[in-house]
Structures are given as C-alpha cells and as structure tokens.
C-alpha positions, 0 to 999 in steps of 0.5 A: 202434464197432458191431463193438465193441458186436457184440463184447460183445453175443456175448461176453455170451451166449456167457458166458451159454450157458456159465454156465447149461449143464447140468454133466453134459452139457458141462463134464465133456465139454469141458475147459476150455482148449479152452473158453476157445480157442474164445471167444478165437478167436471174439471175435477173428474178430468184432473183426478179420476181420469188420470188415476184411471189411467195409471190404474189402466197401465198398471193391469195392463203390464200386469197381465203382460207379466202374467202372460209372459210367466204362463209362456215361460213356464210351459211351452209357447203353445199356450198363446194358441188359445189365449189368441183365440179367446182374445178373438172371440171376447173381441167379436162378443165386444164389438156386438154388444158394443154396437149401440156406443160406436 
C-alpha cells in the first residue's frame, strides 16, 4: 500500500515540475518522447524494484537475525562480544567512505 501512495505522491510532482517549467528552457531541448520514458520508467522502478527490494531487505535481515540467535544458542552469550565489535568497526569503515553521500 505505501509503494502505492509513494507512487502517486512522485508521480504528482513529477507532473507538477513538468506542467510549471519554463518552455523555452526544457521543452523545446528535450522531446517528448524521452519525457514521457523517463516517467514511465521512473514510476516502474518505484512500484517494482523498490519494493522487492525491500522484501529482499527484510528477508536478510531476520535471516541474519536468525542466524545470530542460532550462534548465541548454541555457544554461550559471549560470542556477541565480537560481533559488537566488529559491527562498530564496519560502522566506523561505513561512515568514512560514505562521507561523500551524506
């Protein structure tokens, strides 16, 4: 339901951006063809990739949940010493090569 309503709410000002752009600077540039193919394509990544994405995403993420809580169990709770740490120091390694997008 909310890639849906994400859907329209792009769709809406995409139209929007469109309908109140200036006809000497873009439309008489970009033909309406391409136009209308970059908004189809746009829409279709928003309604089906982004969502299978995210299912994608959810799925790993109780997997490695799962996995985790299989390792604890199975040894003792100590072994979530080092997955700390090594969550810390991936997040540190994150946050630095990922300076440039944030």
């Amino acid at each position: 339901m909310s890639s849906t309503r994400q859907g329209y709410e792009v769709h809406k000002k995409m139209m929007k951006a469109l309908l109140y752009a200036s006809l000497s600077e873009f439309f008489n540039r970009v033909p309406t063809g391409r136009i209308i193919n970059r908004l189809t394509k746009d829409l279709r990544e928003l309604d089906e990739v982004i969502a299978f994405k995210i299912g994608n995403l959810l799925a790993d993420f109780f997997r490695m949940f799962g996995d985790i809580a299989i390792c604890v169990y199975g040894s003792t709770p100590f072994v979530l010493i080092p997955l700390l740490i090594i969550s810390y120091i991936s997040n540190r390694i994150k946050r630095y090569y990922m300076k440039s997008q944030i």
